[in-house]
KOLVO-742290 format. One record per atom (N, C-alpha, C): residue number from 1; x, y, z. Coordinates in nm, 3 decimals. Layout:
! residues N
<NUM; <X; Y; Z>>
...
//
This chain:
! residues 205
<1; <-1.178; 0.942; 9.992>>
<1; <-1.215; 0.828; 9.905>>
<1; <-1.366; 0.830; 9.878>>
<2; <-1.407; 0.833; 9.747>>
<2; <-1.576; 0.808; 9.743>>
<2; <-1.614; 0.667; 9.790>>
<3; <-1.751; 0.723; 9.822>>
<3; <-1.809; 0.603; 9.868>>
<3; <-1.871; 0.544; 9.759>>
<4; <-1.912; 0.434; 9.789>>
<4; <-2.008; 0.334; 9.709>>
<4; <-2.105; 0.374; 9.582>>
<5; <-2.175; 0.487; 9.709>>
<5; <-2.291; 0.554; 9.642>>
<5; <-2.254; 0.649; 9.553>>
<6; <-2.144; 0.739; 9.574>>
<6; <-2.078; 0.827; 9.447>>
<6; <-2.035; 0.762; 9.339>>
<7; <-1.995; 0.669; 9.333>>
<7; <-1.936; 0.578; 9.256>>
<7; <-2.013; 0.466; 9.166>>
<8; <-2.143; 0.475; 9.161>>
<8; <-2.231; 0.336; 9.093>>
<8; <-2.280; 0.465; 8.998>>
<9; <-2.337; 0.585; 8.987>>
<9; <-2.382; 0.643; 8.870>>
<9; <-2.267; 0.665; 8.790>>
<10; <-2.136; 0.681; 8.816>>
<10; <-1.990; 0.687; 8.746>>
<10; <-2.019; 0.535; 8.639>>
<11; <-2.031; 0.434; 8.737>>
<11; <-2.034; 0.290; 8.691>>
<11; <-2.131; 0.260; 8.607>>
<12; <-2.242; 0.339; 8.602>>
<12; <-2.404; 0.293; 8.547>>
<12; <-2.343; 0.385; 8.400>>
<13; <-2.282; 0.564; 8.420>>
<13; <-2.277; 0.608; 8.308>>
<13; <-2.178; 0.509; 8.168>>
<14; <-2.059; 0.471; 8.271>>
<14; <-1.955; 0.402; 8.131>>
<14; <-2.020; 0.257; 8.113>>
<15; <-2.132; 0.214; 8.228>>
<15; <-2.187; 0.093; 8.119>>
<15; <-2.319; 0.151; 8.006>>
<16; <-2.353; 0.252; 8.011>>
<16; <-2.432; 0.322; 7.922>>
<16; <-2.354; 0.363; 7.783>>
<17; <-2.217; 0.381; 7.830>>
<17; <-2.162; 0.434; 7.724>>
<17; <-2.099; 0.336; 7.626>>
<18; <-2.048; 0.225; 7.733>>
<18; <-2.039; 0.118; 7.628>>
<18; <-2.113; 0.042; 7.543>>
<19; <-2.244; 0.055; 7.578>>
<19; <-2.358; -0.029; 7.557>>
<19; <-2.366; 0.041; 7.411>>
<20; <-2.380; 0.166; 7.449>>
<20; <-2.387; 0.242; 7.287>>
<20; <-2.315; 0.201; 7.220>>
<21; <-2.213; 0.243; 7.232>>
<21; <-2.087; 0.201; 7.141>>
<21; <-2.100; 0.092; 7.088>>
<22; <-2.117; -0.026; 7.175>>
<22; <-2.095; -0.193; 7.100>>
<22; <-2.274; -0.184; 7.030>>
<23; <-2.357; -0.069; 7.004>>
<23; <-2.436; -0.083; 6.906>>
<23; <-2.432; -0.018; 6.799>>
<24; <-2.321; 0.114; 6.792>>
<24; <-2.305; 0.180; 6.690>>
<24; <-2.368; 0.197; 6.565>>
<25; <-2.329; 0.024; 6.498>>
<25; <-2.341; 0.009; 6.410>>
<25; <-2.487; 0.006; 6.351>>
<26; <-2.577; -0.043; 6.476>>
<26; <-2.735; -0.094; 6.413>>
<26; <-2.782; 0.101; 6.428>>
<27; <-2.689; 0.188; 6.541>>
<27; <-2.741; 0.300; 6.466>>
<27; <-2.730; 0.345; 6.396>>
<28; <-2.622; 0.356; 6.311>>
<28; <-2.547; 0.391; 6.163>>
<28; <-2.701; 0.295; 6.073>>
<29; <-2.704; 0.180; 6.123>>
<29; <-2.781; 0.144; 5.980>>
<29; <-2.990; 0.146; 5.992>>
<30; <-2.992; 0.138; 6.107>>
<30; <-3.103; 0.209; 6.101>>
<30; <-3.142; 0.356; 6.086>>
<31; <-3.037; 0.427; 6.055>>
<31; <-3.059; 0.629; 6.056>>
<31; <-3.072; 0.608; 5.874>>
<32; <-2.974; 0.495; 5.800>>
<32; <-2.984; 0.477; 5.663>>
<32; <-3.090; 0.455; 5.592>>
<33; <-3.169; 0.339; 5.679>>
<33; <-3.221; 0.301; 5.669>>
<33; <-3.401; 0.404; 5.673>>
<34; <-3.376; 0.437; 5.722>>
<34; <-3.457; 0.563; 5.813>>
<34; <-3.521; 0.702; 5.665>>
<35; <-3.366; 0.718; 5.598>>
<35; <-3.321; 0.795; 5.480>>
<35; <-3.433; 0.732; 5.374>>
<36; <-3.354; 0.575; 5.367>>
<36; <-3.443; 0.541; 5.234>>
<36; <-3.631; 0.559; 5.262>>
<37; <-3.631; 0.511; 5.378>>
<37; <-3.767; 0.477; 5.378>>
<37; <-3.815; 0.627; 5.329>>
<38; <-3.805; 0.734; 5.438>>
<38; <-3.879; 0.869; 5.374>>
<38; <-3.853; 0.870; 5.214>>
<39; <-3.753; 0.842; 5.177>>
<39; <-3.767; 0.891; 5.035>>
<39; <-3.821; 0.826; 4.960>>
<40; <-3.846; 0.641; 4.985>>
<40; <-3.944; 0.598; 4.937>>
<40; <-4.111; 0.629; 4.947>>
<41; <-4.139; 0.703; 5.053>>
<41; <-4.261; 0.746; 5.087>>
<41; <-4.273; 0.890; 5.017>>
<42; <-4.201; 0.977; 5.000>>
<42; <-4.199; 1.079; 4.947>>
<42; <-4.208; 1.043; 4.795>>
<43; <-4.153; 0.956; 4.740>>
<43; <-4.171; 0.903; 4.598>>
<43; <-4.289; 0.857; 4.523>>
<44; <-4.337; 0.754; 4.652>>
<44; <-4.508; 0.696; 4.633>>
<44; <-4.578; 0.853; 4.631>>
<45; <-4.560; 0.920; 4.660>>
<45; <-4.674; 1.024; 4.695>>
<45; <-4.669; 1.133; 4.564>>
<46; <-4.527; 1.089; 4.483>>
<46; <-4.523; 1.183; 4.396>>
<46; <-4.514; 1.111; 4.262>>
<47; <-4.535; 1.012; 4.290>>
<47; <-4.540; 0.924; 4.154>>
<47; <-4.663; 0.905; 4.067>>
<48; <-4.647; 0.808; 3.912>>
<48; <-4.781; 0.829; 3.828>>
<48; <-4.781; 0.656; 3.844>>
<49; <-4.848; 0.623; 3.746>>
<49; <-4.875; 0.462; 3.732>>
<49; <-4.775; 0.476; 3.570>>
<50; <-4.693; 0.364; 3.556>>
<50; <-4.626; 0.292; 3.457>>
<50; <-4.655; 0.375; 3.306>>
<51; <-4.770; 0.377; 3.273>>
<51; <-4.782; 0.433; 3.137>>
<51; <-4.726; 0.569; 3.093>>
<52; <-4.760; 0.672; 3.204>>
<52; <-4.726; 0.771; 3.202>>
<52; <-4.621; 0.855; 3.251>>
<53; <-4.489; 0.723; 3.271>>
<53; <-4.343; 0.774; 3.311>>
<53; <-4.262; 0.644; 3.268>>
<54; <-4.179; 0.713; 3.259>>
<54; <-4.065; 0.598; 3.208>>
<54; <-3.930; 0.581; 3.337>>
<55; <-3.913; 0.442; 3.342>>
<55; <-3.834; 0.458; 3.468>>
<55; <-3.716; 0.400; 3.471>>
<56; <-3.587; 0.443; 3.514>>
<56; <-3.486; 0.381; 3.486>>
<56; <-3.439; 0.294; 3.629>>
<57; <-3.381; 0.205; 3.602>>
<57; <-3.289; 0.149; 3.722>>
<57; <-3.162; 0.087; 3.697>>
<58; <-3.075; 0.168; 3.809>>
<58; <-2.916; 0.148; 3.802>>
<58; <-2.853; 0.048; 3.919>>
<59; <-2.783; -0.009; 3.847>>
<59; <-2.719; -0.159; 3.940>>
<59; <-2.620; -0.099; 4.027>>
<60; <-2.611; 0.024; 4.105>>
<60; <-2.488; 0.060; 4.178>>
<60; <-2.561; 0.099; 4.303>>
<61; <-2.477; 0.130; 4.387>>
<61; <-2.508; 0.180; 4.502>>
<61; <-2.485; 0.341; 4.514>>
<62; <-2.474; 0.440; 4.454>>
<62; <-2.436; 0.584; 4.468>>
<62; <-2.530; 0.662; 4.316>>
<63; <-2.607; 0.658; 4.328>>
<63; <-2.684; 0.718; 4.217>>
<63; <-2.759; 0.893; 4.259>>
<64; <-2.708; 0.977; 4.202>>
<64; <-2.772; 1.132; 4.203>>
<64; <-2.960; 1.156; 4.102>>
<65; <-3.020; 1.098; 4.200>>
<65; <-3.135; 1.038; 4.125>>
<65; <-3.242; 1.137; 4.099>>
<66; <-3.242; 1.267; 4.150>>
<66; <-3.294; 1.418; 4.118>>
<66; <-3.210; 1.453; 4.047>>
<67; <-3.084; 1.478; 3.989>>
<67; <-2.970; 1.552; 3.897>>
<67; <-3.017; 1.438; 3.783>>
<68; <-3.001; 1.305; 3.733>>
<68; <-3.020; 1.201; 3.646>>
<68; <-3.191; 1.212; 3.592>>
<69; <-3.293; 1.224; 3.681>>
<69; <-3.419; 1.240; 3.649>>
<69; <-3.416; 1.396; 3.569>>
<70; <-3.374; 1.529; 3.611>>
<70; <-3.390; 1.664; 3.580>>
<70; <-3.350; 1.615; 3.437>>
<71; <-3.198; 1.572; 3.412>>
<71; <-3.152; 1.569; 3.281>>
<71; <-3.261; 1.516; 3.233>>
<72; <-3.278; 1.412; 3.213>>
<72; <-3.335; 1.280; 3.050>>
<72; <-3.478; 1.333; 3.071>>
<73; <-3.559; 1.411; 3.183>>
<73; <-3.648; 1.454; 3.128>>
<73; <-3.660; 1.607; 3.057>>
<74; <-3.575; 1.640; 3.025>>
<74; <-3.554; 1.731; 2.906>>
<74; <-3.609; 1.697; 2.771>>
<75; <-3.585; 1.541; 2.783>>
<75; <-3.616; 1.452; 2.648>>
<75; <-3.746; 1.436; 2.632>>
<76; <-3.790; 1.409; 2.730>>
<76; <-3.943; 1.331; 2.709>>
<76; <-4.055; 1.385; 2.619>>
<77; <-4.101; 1.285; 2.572>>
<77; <-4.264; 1.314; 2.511>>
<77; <-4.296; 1.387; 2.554>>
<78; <-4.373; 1.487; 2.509>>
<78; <-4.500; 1.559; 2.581>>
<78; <-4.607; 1.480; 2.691>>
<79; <-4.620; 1.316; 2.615>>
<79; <-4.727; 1.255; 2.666>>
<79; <-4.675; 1.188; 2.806>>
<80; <-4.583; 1.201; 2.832>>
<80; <-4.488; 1.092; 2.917>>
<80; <-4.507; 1.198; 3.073>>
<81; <-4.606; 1.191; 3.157>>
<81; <-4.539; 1.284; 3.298>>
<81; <-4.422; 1.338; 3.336>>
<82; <-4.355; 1.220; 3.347>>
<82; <-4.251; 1.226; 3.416>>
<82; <-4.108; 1.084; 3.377>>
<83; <-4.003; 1.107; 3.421>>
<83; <-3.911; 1.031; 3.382>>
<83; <-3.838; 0.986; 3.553>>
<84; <-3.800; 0.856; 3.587>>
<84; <-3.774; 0.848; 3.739>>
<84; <-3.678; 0.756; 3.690>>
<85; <-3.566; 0.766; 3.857>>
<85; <-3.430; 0.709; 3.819>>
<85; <-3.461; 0.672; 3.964>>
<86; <-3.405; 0.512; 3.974>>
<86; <-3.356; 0.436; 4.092>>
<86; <-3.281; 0.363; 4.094>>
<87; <-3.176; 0.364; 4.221>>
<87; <-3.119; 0.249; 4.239>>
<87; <-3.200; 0.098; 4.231>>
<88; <-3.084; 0.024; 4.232>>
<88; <-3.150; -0.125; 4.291>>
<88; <-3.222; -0.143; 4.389>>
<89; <-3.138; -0.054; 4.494>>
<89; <-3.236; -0.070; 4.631>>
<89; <-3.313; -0.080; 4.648>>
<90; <-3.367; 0.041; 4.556>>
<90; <-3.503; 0.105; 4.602>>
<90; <-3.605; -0.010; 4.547>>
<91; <-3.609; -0.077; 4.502>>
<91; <-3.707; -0.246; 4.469>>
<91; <-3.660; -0.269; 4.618>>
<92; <-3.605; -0.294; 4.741>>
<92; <-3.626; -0.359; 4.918>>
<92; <-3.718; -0.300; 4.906>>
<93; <-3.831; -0.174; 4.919>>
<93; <-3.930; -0.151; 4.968>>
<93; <-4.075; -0.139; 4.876>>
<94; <-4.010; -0.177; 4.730>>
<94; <-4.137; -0.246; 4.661>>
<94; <-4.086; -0.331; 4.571>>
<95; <-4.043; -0.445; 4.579>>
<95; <-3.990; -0.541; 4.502>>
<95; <-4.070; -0.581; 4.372>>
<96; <-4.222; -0.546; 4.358>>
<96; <-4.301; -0.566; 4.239>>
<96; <-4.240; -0.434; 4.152>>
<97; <-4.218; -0.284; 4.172>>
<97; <-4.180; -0.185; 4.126>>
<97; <-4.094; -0.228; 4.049>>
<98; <-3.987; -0.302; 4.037>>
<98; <-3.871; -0.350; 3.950>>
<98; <-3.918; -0.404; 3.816>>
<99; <-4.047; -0.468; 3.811>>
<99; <-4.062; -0.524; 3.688>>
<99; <-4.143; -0.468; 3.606>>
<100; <-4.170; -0.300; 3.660>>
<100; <-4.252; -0.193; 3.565>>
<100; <-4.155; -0.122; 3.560>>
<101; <-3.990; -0.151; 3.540>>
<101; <-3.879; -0.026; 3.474>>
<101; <-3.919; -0.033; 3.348>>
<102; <-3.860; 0.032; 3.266>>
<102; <-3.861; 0.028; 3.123>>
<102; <-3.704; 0.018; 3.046>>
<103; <-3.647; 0.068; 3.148>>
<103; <-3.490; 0.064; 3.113>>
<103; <-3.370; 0.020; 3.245>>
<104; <-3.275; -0.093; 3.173>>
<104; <-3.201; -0.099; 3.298>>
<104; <-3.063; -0.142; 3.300>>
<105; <-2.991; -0.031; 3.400>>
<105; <-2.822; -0.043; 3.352>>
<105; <-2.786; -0.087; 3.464>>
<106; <-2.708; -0.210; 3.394>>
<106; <-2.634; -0.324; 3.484>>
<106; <-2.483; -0.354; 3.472>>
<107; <-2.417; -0.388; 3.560>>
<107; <-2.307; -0.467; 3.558>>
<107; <-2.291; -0.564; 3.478>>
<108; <-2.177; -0.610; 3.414>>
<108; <-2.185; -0.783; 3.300>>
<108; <-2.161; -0.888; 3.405>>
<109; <-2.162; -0.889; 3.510>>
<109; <-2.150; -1.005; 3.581>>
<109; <-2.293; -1.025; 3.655>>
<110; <-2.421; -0.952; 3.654>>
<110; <-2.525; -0.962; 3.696>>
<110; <-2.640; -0.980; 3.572>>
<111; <-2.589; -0.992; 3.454>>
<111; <-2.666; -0.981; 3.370>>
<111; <-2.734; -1.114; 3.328>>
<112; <-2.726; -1.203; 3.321>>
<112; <-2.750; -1.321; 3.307>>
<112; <-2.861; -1.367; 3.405>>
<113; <-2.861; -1.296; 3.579>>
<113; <-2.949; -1.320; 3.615>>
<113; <-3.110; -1.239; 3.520>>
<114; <-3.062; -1.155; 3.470>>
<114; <-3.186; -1.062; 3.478>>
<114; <-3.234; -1.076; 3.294>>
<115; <-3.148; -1.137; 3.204>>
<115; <-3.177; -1.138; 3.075>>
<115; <-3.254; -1.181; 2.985>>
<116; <-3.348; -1.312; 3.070>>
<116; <-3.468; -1.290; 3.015>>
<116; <-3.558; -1.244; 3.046>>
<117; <-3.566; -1.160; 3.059>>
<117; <-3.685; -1.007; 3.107>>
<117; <-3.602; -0.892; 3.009>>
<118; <-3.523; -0.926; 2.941>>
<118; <-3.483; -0.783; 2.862>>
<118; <-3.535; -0.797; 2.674>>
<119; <-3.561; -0.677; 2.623>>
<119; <-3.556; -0.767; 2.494>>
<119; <-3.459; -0.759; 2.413>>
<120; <-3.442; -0.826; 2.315>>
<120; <-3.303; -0.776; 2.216>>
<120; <-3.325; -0.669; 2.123>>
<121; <-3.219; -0.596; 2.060>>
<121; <-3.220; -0.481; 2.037>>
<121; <-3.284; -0.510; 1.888>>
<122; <-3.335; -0.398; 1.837>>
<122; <-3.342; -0.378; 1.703>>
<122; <-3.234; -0.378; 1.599>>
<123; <-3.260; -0.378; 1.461>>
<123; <-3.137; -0.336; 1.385>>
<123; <-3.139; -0.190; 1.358>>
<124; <-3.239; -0.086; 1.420>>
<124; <-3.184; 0.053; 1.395>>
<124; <-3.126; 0.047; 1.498>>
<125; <-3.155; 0.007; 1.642>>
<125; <-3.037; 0.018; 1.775>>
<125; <-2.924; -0.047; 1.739>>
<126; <-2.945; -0.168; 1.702>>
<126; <-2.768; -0.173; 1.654>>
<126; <-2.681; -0.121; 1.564>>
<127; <-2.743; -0.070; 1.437>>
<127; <-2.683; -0.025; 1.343>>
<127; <-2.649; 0.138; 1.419>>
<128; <-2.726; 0.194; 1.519>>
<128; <-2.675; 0.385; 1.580>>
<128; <-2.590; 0.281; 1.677>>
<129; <-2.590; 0.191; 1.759>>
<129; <-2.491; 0.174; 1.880>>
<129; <-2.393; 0.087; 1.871>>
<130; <-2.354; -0.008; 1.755>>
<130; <-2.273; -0.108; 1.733>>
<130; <-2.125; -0.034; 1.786>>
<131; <-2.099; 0.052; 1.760>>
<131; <-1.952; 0.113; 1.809>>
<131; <-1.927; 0.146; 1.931>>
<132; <-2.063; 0.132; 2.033>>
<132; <-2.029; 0.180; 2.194>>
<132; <-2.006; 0.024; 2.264>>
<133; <-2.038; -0.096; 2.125>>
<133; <-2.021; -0.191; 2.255>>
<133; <-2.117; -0.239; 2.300>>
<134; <-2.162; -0.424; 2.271>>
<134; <-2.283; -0.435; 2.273>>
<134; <-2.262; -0.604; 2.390>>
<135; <-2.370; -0.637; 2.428>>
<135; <-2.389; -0.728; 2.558>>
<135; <-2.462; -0.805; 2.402>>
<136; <-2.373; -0.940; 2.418>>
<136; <-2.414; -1.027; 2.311>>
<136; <-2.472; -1.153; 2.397>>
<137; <-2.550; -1.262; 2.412>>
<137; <-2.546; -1.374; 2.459>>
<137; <-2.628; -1.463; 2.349>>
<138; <-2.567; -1.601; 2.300>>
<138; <-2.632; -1.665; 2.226>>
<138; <-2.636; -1.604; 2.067>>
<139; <-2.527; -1.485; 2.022>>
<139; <-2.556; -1.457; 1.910>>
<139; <-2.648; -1.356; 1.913>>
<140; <-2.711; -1.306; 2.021>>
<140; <-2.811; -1.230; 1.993>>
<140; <-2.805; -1.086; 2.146>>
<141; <-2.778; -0.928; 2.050>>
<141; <-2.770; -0.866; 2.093>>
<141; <-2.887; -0.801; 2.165>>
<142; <-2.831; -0.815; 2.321>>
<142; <-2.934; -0.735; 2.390>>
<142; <-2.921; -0.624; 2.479>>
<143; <-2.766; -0.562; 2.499>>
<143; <-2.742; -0.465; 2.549>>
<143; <-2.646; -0.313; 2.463>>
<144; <-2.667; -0.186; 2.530>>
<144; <-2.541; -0.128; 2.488>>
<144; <-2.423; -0.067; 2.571>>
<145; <-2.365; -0.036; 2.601>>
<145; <-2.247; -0.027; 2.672>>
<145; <-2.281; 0.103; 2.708>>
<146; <-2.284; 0.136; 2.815>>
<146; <-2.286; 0.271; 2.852>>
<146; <-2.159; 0.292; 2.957>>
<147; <-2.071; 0.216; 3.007>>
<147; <-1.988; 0.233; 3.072>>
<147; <-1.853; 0.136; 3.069>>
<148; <-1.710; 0.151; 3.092>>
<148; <-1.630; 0.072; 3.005>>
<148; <-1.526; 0.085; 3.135>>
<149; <-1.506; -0.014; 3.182>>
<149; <-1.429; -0.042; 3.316>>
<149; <-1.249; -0.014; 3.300>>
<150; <-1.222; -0.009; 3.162>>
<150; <-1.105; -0.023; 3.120>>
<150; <-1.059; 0.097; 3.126>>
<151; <-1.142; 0.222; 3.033>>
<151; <-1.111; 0.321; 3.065>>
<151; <-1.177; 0.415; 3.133>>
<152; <-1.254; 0.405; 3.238>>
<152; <-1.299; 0.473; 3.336>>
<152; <-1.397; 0.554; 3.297>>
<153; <-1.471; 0.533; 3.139>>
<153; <-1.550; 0.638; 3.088>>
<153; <-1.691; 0.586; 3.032>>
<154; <-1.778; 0.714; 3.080>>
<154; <-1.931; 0.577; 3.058>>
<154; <-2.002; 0.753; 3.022>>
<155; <-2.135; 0.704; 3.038>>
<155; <-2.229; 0.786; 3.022>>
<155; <-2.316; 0.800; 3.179>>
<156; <-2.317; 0.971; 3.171>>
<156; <-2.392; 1.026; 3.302>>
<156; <-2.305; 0.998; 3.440>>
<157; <-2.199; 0.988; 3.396>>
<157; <-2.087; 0.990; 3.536>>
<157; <-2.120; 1.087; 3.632>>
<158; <-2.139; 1.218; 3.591>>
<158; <-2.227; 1.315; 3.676>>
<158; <-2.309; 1.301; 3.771>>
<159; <-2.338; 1.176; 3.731>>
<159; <-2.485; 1.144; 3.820>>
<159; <-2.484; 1.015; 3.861>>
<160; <-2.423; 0.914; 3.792>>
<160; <-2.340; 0.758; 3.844>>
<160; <-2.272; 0.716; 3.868>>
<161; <-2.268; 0.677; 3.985>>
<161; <-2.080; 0.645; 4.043>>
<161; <-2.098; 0.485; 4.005>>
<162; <-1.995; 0.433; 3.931>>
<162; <-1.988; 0.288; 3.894>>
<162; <-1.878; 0.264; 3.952>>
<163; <-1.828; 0.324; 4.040>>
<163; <-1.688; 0.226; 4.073>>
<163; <-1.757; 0.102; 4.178>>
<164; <-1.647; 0.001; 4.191>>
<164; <-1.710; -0.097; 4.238>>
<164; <-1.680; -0.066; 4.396>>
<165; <-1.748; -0.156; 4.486>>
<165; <-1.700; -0.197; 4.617>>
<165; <-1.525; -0.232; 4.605>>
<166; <-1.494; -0.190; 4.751>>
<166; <-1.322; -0.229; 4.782>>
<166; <-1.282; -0.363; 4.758>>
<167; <-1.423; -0.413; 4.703>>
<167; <-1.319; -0.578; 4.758>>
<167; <-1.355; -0.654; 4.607>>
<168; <-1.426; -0.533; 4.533>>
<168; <-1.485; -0.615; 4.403>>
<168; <-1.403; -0.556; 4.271>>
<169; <-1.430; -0.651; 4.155>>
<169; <-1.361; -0.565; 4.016>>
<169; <-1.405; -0.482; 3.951>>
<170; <-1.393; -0.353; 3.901>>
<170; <-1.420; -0.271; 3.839>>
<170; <-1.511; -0.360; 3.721>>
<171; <-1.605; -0.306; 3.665>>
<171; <-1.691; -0.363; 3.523>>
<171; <-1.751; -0.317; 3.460>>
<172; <-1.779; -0.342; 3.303>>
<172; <-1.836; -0.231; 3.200>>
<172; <-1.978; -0.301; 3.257>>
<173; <-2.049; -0.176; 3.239>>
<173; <-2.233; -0.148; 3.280>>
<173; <-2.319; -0.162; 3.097>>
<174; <-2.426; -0.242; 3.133>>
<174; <-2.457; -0.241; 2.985>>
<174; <-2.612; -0.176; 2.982>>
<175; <-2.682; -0.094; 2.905>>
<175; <-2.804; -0.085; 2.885>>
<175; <-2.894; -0.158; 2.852>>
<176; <-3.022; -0.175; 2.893>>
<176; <-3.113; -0.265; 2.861>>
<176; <-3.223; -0.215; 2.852>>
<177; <-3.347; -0.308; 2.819>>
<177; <-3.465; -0.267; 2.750>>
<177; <-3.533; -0.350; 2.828>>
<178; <-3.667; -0.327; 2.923>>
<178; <-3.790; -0.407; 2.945>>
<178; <-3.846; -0.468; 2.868>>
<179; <-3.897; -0.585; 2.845>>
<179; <-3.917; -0.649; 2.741>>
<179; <-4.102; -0.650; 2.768>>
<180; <-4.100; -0.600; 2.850>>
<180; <-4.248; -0.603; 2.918>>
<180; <-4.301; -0.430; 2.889>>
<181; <-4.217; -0.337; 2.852>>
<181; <-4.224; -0.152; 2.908>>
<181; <-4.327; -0.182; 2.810>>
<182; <-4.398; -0.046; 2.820>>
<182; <-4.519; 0.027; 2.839>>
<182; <-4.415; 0.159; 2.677>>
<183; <-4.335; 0.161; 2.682>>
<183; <-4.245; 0.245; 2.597>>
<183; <-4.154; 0.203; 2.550>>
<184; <-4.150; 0.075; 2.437>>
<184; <-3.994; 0.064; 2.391>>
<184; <-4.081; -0.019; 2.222>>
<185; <-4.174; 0.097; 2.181>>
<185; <-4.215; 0.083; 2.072>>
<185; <-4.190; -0.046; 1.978>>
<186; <-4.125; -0.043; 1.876>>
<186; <-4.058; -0.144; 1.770>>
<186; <-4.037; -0.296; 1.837>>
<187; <-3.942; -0.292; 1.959>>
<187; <-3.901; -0.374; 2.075>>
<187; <-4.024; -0.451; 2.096>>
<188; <-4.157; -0.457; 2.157>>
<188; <-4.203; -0.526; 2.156>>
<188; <-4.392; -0.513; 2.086>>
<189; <-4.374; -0.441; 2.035>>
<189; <-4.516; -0.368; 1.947>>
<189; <-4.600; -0.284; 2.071>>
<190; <-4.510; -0.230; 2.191>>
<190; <-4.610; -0.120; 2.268>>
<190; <-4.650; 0.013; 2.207>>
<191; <-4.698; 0.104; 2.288>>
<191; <-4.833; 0.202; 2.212>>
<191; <-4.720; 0.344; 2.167>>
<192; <-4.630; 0.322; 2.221>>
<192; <-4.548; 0.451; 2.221>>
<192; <-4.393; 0.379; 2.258>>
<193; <-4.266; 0.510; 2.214>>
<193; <-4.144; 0.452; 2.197>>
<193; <-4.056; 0.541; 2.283>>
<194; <-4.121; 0.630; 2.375>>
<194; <-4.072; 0.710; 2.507>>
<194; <-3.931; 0.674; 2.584>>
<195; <-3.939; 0.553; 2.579>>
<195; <-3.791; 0.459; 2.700>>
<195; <-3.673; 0.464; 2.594>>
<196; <-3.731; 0.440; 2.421>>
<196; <-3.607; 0.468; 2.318>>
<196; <-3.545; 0.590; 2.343>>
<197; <-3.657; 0.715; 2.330>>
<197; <-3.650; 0.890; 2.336>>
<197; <-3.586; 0.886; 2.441>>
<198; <-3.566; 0.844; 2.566>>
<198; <-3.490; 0.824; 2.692>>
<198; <-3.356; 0.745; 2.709>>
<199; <-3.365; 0.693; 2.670>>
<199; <-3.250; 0.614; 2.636>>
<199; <-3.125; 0.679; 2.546>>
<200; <-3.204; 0.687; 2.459>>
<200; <-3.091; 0.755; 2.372>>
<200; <-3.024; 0.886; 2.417>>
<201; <-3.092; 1.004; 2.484>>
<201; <-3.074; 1.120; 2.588>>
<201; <-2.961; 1.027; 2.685>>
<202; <-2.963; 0.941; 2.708>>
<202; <-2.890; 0.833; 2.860>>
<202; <-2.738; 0.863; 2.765>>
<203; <-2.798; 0.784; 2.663>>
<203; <-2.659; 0.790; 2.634>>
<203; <-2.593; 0.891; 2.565>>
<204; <-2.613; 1.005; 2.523>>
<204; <-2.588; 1.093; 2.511>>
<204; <-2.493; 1.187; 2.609>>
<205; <-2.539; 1.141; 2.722>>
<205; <-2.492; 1.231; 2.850>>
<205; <-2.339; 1.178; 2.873>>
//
């Protein structure tokens, strides 16, 4: 029969092991957590200031944001650096960053929070996009449809997973315009029309 003393490091290991276990979870979400941060730090270090990139942000949680950036900067100005794609998230670790996007694709059930900060479209954007499907409120168009919940088909699927959470409804995603960008020319009389040249590449894909 062991004694006492053989028997308490047996006892010390399975309360070690349980201890883990019933924390699992905060390690699962701090290793995630862990993920974003480097890549937010890796981002600051490789980024420009607002004028000289145009930036998109997507309302989902699964975005291929090196494959989505490579594409639409195919498009760009000469004058434009660079072109950058983020989730929502990525505003937790600079929440001012969100209101220097220039372009931004949302869900129709989140849109209302965010719609006056967008501007409404032109009549050359509506007259090229009236057939993809437009985010109307008040009579007055301010989105275009880049994704359509009904039939499972959007733009840049390659690179955006829009399906919803398990417990939520599938929903068409609409495009939008900063009403503030640095690039959405006509839209609000800025110096250059770069986020249009981008945009339109978006939807293309």
């Amino acid at each position: 029969m062991p004694s006492t003393a053989m028997r308490l490091p047996a006892r010390c290991a399975m309360k070690m092991i349980k201890n883990i276990f019933s924390k699992l979870y905060l390690y699962v979400l701090w290793a995630m957590f862990s993920v974003i941060f480097v890549g937010w730090i890796f981002t600051m270090i490789t980024d420009t200031i607002p004028k000289h990139k145009v930036t998109v942000y997507v309302d989902v949680l699964s975005l291929e944001e090196i494959g989505l950036r490579e594409e639409l900067e195919k498009s760009k100005p000469d004058d434009i650096k660079m072109v950058k794609a983020y989730p929502f998230t990525y505003a937790t670790f600079s929440a001012a960053s969100i209101l220097y996007g220039d372009l931004y694709i949302i869900k129709e059930s989140d849109v209302e929070e965010y719609l006056s900060s967008f501007s409404p479209l032109s009549e050359d954007l509506l007259s090229a996009y009236t057939d993809r499907g437009l985010y109307v409120s008040e009579g007055v168009a301010y989105g275009i449809k880049v994704y359509d919940a009904g039939t499972e088909t959007g733009c840049a699927t390659a690179y955006i997973n829009y399906a919803p959470l398990p417990e939520e409804e599938a929903e068409d995603y609409y495009l939008f315009f900063n009403r503030e960008s640095f690039h959405t020319g006509e839209l609000n009389g800025s110096e250059d029309d770069a986020a249009l040249i981008v945009a339109d590449a978006f939807l293309s894909l």
